[in-house]
C-alpha positions in Angstrom: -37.3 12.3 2.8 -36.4 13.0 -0.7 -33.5 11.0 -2.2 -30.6 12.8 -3.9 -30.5 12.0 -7.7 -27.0 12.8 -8.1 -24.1 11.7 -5.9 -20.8 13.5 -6.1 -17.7 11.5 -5.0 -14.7 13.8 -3.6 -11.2 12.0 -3.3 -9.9 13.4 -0.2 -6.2 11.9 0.6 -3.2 13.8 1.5 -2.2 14.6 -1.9 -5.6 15.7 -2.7 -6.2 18.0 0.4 -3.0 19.6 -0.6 -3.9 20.0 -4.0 -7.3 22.2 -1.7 -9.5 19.7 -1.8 -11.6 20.6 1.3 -11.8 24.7 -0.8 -13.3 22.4 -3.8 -15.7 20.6 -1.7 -17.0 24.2 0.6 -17.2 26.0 -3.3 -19.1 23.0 -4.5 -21.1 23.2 -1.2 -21.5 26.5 -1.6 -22.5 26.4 -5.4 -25.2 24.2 -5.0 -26.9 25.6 -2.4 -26.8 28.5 -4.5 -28.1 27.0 -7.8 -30.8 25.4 -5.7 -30.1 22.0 -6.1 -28.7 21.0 -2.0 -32.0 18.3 -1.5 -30.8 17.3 -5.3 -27.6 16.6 -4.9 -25.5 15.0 -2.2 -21.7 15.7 -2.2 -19.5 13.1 -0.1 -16.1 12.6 0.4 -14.5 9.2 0.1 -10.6 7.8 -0.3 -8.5 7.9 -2.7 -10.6 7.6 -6.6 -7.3 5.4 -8.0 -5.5 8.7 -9.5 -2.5 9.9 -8.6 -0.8 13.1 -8.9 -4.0 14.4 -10.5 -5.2 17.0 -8.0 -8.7 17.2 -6.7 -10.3 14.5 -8.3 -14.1 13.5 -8.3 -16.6 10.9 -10.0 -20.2 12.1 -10.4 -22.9 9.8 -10.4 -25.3 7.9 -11.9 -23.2 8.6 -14.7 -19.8 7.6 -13.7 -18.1 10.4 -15.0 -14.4 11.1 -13.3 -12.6 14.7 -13.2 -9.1 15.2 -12.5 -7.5 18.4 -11.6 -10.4 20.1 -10.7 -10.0 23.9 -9.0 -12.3 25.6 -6.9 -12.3 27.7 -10.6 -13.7 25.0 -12.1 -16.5 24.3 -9.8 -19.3 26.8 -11.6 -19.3 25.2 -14.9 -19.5 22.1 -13.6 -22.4 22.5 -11.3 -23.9 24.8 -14.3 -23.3 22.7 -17.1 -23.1 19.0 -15.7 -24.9 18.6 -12.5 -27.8 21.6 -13.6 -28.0 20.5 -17.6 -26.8 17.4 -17.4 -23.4 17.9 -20.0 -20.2 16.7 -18.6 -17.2 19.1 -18.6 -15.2 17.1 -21.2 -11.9 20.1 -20.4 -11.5 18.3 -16.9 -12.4 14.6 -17.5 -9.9 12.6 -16.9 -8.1 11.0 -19.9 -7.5 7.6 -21.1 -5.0 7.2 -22.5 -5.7 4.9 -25.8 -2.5 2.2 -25.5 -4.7 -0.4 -27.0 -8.1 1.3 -28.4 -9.6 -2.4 -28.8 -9.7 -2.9 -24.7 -10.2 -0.6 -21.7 -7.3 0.9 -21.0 -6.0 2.8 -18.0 -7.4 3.4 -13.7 -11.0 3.9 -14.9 -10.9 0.0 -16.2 -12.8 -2.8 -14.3 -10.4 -4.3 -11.6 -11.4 -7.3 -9.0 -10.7 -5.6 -5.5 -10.5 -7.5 -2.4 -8.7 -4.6 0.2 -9.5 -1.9 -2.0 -13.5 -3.1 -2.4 -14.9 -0.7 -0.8 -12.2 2.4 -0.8 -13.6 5.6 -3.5 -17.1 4.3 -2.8 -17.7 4.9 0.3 -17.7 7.8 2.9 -14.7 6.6 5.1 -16.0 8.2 8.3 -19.2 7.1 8.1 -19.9 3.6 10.1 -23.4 3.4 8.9 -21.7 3.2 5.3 -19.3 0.6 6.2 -22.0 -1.3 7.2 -23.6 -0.8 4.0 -21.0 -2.1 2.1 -20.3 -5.1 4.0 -17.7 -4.3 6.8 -18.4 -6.4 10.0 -20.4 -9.0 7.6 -17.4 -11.7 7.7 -17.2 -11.1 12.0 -21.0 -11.5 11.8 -20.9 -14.6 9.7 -18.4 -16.4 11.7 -20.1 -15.5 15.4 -23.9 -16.9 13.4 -22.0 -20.1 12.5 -20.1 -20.9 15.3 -16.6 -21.0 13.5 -13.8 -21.7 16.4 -10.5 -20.0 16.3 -9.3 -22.9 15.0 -12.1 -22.9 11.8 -11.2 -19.8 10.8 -7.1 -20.3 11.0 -7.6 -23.1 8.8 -10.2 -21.6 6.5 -7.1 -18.3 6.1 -4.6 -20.6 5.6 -6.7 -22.9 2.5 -7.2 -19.6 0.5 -3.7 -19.7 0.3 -3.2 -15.7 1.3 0.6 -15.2 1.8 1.6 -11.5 3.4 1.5 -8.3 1.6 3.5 -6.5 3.4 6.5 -7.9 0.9 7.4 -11.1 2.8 4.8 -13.1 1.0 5.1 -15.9 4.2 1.7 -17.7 4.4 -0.9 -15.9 7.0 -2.1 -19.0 7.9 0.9 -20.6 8.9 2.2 -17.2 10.6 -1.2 -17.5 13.0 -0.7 -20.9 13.7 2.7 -20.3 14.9 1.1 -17.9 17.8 2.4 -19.7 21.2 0.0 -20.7 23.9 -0.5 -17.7 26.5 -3.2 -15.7 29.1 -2.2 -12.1 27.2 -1.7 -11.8 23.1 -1.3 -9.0 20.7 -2.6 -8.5 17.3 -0.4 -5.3 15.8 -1.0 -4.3 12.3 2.1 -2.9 10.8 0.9 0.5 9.0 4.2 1.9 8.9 5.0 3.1 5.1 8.7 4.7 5.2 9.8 3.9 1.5 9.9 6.2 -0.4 7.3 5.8 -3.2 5.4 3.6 -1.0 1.9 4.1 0.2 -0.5 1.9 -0.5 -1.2 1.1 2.9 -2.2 4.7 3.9 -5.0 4.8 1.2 -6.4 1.4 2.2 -6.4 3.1 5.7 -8.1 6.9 4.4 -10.5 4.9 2.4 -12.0 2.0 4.0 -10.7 2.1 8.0 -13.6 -0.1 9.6 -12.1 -2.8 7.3 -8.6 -3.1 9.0 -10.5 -3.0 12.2 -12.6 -6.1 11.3 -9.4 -7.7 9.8 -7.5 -7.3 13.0 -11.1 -8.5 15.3 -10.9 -11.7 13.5 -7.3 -12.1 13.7 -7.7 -11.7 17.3 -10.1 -14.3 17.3 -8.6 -16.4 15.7 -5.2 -16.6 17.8 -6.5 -15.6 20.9 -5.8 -11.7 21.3 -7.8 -10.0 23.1 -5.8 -6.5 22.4 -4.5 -4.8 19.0 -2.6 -2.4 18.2 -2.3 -0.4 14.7 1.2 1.1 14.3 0.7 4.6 12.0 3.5 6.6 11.0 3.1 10.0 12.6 3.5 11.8 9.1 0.0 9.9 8.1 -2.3 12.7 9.7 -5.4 11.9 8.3 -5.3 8.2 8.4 -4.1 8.4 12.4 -7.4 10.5 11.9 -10.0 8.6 10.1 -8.6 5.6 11.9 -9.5 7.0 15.3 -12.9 7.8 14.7 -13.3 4.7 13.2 -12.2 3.0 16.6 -14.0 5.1 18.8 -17.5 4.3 16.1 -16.8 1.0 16.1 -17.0 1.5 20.2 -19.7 3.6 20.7 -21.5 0.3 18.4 -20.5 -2.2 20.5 -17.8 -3.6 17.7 -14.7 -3.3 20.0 -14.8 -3.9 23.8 -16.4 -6.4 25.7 -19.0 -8.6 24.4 -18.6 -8.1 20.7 -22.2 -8.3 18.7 -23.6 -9.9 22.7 -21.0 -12.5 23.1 -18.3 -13.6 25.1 -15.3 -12.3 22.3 -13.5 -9.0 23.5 -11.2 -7.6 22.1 -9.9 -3.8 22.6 -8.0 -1.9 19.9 -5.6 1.4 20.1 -3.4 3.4 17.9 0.4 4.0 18.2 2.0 6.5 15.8 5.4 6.2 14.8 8.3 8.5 14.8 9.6 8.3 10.9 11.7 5.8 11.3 12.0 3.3 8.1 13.6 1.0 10.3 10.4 0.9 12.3 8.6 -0.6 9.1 11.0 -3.8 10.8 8.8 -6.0 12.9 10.6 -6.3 15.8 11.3 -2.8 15.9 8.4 -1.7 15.7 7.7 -4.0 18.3 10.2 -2.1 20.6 8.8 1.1 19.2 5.9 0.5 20.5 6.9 -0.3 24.1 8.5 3.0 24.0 11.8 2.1 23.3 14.6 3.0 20.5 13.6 1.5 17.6 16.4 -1.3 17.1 15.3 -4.8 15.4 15.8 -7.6 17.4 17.9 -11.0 17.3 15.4 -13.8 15.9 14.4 -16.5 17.0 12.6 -16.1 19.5 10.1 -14.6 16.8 7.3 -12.5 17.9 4.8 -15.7 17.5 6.6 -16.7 20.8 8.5 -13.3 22.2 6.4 -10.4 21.4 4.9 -7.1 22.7 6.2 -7.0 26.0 6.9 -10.9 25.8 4.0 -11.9 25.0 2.7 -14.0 21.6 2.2 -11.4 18.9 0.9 -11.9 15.3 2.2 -8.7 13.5 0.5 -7.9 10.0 0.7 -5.7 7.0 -2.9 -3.5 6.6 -3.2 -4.9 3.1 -3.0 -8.2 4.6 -5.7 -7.9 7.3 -8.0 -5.9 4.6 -8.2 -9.5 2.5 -9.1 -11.6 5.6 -12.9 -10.5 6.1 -13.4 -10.7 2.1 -11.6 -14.9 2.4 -14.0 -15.2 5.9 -17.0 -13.9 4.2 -17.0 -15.1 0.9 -14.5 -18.6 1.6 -10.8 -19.6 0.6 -12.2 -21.5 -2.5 -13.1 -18.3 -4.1 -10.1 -16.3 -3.2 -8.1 -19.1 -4.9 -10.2 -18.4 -7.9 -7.8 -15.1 -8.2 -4.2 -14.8 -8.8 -1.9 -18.1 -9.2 -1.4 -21.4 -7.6 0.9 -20.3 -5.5 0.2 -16.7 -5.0 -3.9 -16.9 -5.0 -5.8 -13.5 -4.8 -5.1 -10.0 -5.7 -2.4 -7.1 -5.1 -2.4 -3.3 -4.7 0.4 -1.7 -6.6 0.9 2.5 -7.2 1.9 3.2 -10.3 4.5 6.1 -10.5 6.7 7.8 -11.9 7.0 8.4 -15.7 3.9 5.9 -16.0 0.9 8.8 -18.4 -1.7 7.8 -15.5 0.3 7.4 -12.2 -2.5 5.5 -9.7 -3.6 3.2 -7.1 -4.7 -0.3 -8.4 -5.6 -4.2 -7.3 -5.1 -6.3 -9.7 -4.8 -10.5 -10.1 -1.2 -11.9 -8.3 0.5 -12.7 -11.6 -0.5 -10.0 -13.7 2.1 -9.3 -15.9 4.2 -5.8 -15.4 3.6 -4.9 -18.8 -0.2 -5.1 -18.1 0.4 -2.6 -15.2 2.5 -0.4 -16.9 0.5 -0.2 -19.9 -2.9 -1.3 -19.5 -3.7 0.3 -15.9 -0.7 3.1 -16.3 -1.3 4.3 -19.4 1.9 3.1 -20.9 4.7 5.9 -20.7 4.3 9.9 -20.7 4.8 12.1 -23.2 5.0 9.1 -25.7 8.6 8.3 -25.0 10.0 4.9 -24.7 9.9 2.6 -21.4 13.3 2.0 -19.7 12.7 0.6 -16.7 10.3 0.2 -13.9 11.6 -0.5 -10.3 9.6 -2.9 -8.8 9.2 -3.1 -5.2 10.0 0.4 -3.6 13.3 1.6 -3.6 14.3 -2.1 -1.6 12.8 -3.5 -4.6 14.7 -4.2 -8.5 15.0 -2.4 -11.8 13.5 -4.7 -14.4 14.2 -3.7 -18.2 12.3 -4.0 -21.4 13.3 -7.6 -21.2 11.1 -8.2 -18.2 7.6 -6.6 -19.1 6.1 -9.6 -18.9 7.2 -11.1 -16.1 4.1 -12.1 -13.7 4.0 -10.1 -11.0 4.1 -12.6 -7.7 6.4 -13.8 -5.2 7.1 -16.9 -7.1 7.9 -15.5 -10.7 9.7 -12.3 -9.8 12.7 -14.8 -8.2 13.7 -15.2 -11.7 14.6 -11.2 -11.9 16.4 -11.7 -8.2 13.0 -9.4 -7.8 10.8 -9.0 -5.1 7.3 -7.4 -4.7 7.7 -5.5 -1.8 6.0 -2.7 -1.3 3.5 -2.9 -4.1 5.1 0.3 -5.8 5.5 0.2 -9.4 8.4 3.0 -10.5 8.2 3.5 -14.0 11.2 4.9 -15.6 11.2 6.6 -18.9 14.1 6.9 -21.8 15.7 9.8 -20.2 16.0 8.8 -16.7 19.3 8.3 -15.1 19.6 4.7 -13.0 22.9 5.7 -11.7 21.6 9.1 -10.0 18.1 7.1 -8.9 20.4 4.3 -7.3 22.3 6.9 -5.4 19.2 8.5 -4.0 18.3 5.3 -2.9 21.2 4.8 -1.4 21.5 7.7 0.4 18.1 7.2 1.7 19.3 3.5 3.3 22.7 5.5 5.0 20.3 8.0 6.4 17.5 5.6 7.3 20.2 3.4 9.4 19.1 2.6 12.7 23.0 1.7 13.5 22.7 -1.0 15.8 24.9 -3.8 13.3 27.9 -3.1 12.3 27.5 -4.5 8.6 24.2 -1.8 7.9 25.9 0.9 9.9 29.4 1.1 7.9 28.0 -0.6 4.7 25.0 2.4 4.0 27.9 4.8 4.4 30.5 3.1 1.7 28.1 2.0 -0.3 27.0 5.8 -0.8 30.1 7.2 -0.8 31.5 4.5 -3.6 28.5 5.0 -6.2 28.9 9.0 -5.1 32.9 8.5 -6.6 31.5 6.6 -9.4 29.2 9.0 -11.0 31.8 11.9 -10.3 34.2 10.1 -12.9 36.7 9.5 -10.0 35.6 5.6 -9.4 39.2 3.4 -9.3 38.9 0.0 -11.5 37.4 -2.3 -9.3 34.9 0.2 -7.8 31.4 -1.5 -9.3 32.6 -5.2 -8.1 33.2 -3.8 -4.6 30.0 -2.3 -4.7 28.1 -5.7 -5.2 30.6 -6.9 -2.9 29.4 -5.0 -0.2 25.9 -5.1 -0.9 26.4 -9.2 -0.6 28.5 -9.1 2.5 25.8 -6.7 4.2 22.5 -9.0 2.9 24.4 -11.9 4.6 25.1 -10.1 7.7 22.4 -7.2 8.5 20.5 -7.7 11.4 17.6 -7.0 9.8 16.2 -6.2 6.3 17.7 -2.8 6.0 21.1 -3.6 5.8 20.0 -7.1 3.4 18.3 -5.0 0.8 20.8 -2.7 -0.8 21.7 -5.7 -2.9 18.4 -6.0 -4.4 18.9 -2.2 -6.6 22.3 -2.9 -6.8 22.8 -5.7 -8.6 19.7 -5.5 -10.4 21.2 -2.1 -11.6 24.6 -3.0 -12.8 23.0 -6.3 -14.3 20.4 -4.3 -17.1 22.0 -1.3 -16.8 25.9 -1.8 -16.2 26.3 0.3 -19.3 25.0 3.5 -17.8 28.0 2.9 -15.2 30.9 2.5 -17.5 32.5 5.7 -17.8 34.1 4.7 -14.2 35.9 1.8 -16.5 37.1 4.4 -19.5 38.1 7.2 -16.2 40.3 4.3 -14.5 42.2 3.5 -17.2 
């Protein structure tokens, strides 16, 4: 069999198949059979490449070169002039942007991926590439060295890894907390209802047989001998690529009875969602799941103890599970050998917004905003000056100029009453408006109400309707205090982290950016 010299890498994501990247790949297809070159060249489609709002997007190799935006237009010269003569298309590579020329600058640059190892490198719905890579390795090595449940809980909670679904509470400690029981759940929470937020979903398109190995050994290691993976029902083609990846890793006697010929089972199913934010909630997606409304529930009992129908239930974030066959495999001393002290390893951020190269990253826990703004973003677009970036989704903070270089982690952030969240990085340029981006983000919480507490269910509604009558000019004096008012009577009272987050844009807001709100004082008076 004759081996392809040339390997062409095709980003296919939601964004990108919109932009037509399934017509790019049948005219490349197409093209090369033409040209001659099919036993020359092998075209495969992988996960997200890192760029965002780029279009079709593909890396060829051996040479490493990336193009952005490419048409199904585009795809003669470069089959004519790169892949036949070997002269890259410099019109559609994509641009660096040079911040700082005497360093790598922007998504192309080297960055130490844990959950994101193996996503825009491999074909995501191919098992026999998984394997490849190094998926099922970790579940391998701890069946070959006779690691108990026990081992491995112990060996998670050393490295230190603390939840990245935007909690940050120690996995190790969560999994220890599982209650004694005959029937145990392991559900891995992939619902991404933020706006901005969706960093989960290209862990899922890109690298799906690693979730599933996460959430095996997290079964293991508690005692779960069923899983379930929680998928909002707008996520087509990771409910997609995450059901052939079950039934593959099924058909290979991954999942089931009598993993790799021994006496660990474990079976593994997909719920989707409804689009629900509130869903994103532990506890209601918990009740979502049983088929019920989804409506958080009162805690304690936590889910460790009162799960899934009853029963003990560990409930994780994807990125979360994605690090734990990397810390099995490779062992907590070396994840601690990224990130901080108290935040050790890495963290998957999208950049956004006004950023000149919006993208998908993992970088170090404590790398500093103004590195991912500007070294992995590309600083700000169109050259004009950086405002803001709201940290966190839109139930994260706006941090100033003042805060570039404030480390990134759950520790340091607490000095900007910041929080990671969702990973997603919001850059905000000179002419954006916070006043108008805080009321979309509170509209978004009023609508997004499940209504079950009364604090979330009449505090959404004033809290839009106020900062509505303060950007109309109509505000009374006394308007922005009862604003933060409410916010801190609903984060004191919420039933769950809906109604408790308002206060985090809020007062973030009218702390670096109280200015932008003042005409409300000059209209009262």
């Amino acid at each position: 069999m004759r081996l392809p010299r040339t390997h062409v890498l095709i980003g296919i994501d939601e964004d990108a198949l919109q932009a037509g990247a399934r017509e790019v790949k049948a005219a490349l297809d197409r093209t090369i059979d033409e040209a001659g070159l099919a036993d020359e060249i092998r075209i495969v489609e992988t996960g997200n490449l890192g760029f965002l709002a780029h279009g079709v997007c593909l890396v060829v190799y051996p040479e490493g070169v990336t193009y952005a935006g490419v048409t199904v237009e585009d795809v003669p010269e470069i089959v004519s002039e790169h892949l036949l003569k070997g002269r890259p298309v410099k019109r559609l590579q994509a641009a660096v942007a040079p911040v700082r020329p005497e360093e790598p600058v922007g998504l192309t640059r080297k960055q130490p991926r844990v959950a994101l190892e193996h996503c825009g490198v491999i074909d995501p719905e191919s098992l026999d590439e998984a394997i490849a890579a190094g998926d099922y390795q970790a579940l391998a090595k701890v069946i070959e060295d006779g690691l108990s449940p026990e081992d491995v809980v112990s060996e998670v909670d050393r490295s230190g890894l603390r939840g990245r679904g935007g909690a940050g509470f120690p996995t190790g400690k969560k999994w220890s907390f599982t209650a004694p029981g005959k029937q145990k759940y392991v559900v891995c929470n992939a619902d991404e209802g933020e706006p901005g937020t969706f960093k989960d979903r290209l862990i899922l398109e890109g690298d799906p047989h690693r979730l599933i190995e996460g959430m095996i050994l997290a079964g293991y290691a508690v005692g779960a001998t069923k899983g379930y993976v929680y998928i909002r029902g707008e996520y087509g083609l990771s409910v997609h690529r995450m059901r052939q990846a079950i039934d593959q890793a099924y058909q290979e006697g991954l999942l089931g009875e009598h993993i790799l010929s021994t006496d660990l089972s474990f079976d593994l199913e997909i719920k989707t969602g409804a689009g629900a934010y509130v869903c994103g909630e532990e506890t209601a997606l918990l009740e979502s799941i049983e088929g019920k409304r989804g409506y958080p529930r009162l805690k304690p009992p936590y889910p460790g103890t009162v799960g899934l129908w009853g029963k003990p239930t560990v409930v994780n974030n994807v990125e979360t599970l994605a690090k734990v066959p990397p810390i099995l495999l490779k062992g907590s001393d070396w994840f601690r050998t990224l990130g901080t002290a108290t935040c050790p390893g890495t963290k998957v951020f999208t950049i956004l917004g006004h950023a000149a190269q919006p993208g998908l990253i993992e970088v170090e826990m404590g790398t500093p905003l103004r590195e991912i703004v500007y070294g992995y973003g590309g600083g700000v677009r169109g050259g004009k000056a950086f405002k803001a970036a709201l940290v966190g989704g839109a139930a994260g903070a706006f941090i100033g100029e003042d805060g570039l270089d404030v480390a990134m982690d759950f520790d340091s952030l607490r000095e900007y009453a910041a929080v990671l969240g969702s990973g997603a990085v919001l850059v905000l340029d000179e002419t954006a408006s916070i006043p108008d981006l805080l009321q979309g983000i509170l509209d978004f919480f009023r609508y997004e109400s499940c209504g079950q507490c009364a604090p979330c269910r009449s505090g959404t509604d004033r809290l839009a309707a106020l900062l509505s009558r303060i950007r109309s000019g109509t505000g009374q004096e006394g308007d922005l205090a009862l604003l933060e008012g409410v916010a801190a009577a609903m984060q004191e009272t919420s039933l769950c982290p809906l109604g408790q987050s308002p206060i985090l844009p809020i007062g973030s807001a009218l702390r670096t950016f109280r200015d932008e709100f003042a005409p409300i004082a000059a209209s009262a008076r």
